[in-house]
N, C-alpha and C positions, 0 to 999 in steps of 0.2 A: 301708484296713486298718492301715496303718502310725500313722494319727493316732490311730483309735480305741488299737491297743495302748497306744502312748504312754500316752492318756488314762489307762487301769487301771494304767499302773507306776504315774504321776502319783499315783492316788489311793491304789494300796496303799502308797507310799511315806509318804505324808502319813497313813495309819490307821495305818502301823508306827510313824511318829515318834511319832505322839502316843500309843500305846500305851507306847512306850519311856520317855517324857520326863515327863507326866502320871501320875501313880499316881489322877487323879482319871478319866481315861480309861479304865482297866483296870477301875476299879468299874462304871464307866459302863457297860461293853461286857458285862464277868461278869453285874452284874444287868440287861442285856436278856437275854443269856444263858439265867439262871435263870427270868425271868420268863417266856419265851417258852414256854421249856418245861413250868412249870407251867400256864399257861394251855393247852399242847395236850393236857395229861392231861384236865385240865377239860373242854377239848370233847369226848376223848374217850368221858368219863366220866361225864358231866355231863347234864343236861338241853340242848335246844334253848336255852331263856330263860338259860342260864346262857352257853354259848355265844357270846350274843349279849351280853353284857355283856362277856364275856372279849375279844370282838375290840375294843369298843369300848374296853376299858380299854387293851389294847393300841395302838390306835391312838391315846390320848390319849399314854398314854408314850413312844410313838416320836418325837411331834411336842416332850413335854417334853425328850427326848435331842437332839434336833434342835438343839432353842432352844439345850441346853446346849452343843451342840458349835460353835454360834454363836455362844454368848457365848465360847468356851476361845480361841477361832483369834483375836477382837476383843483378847482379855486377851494377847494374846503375837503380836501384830503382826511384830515380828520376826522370831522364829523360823518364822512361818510362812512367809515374804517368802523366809527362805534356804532351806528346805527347797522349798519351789514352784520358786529359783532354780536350785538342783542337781538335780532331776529333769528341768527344763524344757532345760536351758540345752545338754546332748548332743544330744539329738534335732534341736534346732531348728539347731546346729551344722552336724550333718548335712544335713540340708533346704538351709540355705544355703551350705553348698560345691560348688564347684566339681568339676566331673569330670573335670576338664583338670591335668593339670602340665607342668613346664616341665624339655625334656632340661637338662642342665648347659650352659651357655653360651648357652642360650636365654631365661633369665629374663628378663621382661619385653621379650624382643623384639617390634617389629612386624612384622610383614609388607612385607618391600622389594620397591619397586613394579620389576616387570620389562618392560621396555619392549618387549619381542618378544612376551610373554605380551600385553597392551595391544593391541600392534598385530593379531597373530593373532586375539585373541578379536573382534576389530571387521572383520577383514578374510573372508579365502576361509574356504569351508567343507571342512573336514578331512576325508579318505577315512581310512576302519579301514584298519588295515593285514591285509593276507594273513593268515587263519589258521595257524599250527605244528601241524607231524604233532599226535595226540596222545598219540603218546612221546615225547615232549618233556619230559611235564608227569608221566611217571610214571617217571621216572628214580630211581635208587637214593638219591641223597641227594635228591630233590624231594618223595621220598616219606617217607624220612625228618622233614623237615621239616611237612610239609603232610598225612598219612597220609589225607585223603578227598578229595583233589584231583581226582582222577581222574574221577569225576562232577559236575565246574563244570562251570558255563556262561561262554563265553564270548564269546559274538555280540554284536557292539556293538550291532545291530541292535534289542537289546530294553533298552537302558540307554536314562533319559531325553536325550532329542536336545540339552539344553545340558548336562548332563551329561559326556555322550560327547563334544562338542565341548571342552569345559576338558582334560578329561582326555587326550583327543589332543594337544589343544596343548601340556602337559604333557611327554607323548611329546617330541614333537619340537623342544624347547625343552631336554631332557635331552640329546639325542642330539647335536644341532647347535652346543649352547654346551658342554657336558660332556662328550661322546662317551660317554654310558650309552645303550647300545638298553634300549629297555623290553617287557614281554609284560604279558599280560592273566590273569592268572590265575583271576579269578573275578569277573564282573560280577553279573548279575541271578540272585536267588538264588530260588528258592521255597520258598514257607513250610513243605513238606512236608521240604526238606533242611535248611531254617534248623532246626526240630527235631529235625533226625537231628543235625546239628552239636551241638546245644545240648545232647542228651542225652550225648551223648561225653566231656562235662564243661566247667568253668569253662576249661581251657588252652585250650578249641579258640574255644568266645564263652559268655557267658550270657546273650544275646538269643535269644527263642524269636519264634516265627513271628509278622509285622507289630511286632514289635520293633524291625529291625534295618533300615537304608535301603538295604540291598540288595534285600528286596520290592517296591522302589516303581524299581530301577533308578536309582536314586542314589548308589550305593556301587560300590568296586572294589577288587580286591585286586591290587597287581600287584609286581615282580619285576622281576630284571635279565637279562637274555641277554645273554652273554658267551662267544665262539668257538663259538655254538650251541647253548651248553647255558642252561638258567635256573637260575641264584642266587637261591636262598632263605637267608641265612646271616647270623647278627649277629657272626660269629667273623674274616672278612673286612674287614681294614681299606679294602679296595677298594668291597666292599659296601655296609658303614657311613657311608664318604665319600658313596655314591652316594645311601644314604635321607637323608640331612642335605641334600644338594643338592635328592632331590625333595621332600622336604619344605618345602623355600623356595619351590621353583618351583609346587610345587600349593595354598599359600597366595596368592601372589600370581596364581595365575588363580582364587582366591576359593574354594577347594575346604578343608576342614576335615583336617586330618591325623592320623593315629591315633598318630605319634609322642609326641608330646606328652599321649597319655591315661596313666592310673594301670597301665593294665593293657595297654602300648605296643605296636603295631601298625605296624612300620614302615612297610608298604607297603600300607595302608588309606589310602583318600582315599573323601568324600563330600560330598556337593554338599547344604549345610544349606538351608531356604527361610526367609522371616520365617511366622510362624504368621499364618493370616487370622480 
């Protein structure tokens, strides 16, 4: 849908220009114009046999407009070259950027390899931790922050099995080198919530249902717990410390991070695959 629009600016752009630029354009288009319409009086008026003259004349002048508007684009090579280049050259802009940016002090970073992250992902397999009441997760400022948290899911249980294993080690890799405990605030989403979120507006996501790789259990949303309570907060220099650390640590176990998108997620992480 997005190519075809393009295609129609593309074209009314290039009929506006040459309307604008050509005065030999503007006869061109007035007398299809006039002639169109005299010809449907005719058929309406007219005999059958006249009719049938009229479309044929018709269609010989289309194909004579044609030729013409063939030869006008041939005679003015350039200008048509810039005008194709200024309608083409946004769109295609678009198409080939990125959807990624980069926090400030992050530019052009790589991913540093974390040698516990390494050893954990090759070595034991990782237990979920204990579920939190869940009032936990409906606390005054949790709610504040997150206003439909309240109906997540968060069983590990239904998150893809390497998935959940990065993402634990994640955990515990925060916890052990950092001292962040981490929670789970929203794993596996289904698509009937992905479009209760989505309708709620752009702040909350604009993925609507098989959008978002939270349907497929590849995505997480998660948080800090701190003296029992979960931080949700970008106002906490404590907090902020903490998404900048797990944002390091859940690239280096291979995991994508919502930080660094246009419309920033600090405590998004998703497990990308190669397309097959």
């Amino acid at each position: 849908m997005f190519l075809i629009s393009m295609f129609f600016l593309f074209a009314a752009t290039c009929l506006g220009g040459w309307l604008a630029f050509f005065p030999a354009g503007r006869e061109v288009v007035w007398g299809a114009t006039v002639g169109a319409a005299r010809r449907l009086a005719r058929r309406l008026t007219g005999a059958r046999q006249d009719g049938l003259r009229g479309a044929s004349s018709m269609l010989r002048r289309g194909r004579e407009q044609l030729a013409g508007g063939v030869a006008l684009l041939r005679r003015h090579p350039v200008l048509t070259a810039l005008v194709a280049g200024l309608v083409l050259l946004p769109p295609l802009a678009v198409l080939l950027a990125e959807d990624e940016v980069a926090l400030p002090g992050f530019e052009g970073a790589a991913p540093a390899v974390n040698h516990q992250v390494a050893g954990l992902l090759r070595g034991e397999r990782l237990a979920a931790p204990q579920p939190l009441p869940p009032a936990v997760f409906t606390t005054a400022e949790v709610t504040l922050a997150r206003p439909m948290l309240a109906g997540a899911n968060r069983n590990f249980d239904l998150l893809d099995a390497e998935f959940s294993q990065r993402l634990l080690t994640v955990f515990r890799v925060m916890r052990e080198q950092h001292g962040y405990d981490m929670v789970l605030l929203e794993g596996y989403r289904s698509p009937e919530r992905q479009n209760q979120l989505a309708d709620a507006g752009g702040h909350v996501t604009n993925a609507r249902a098989f959008q978002s790789y939270h349907q497929f259990g590849l995505a997480g949303d998660c948080a800090f717990l701190r003296n029992g309570r979960v931080v949700i907060t970008e106002k906490d220099p404590w907090a902020m410390r903490g998404y900048r650390l797990y944002g390091e640590v859940a690239e280096a176990a291979g995991l994508t991070w919502g930080g660094r998108w246009k419309m920033m997620d600090f405590g998004h992480t998703e497990l990308r695959r190669p397309r097959r």
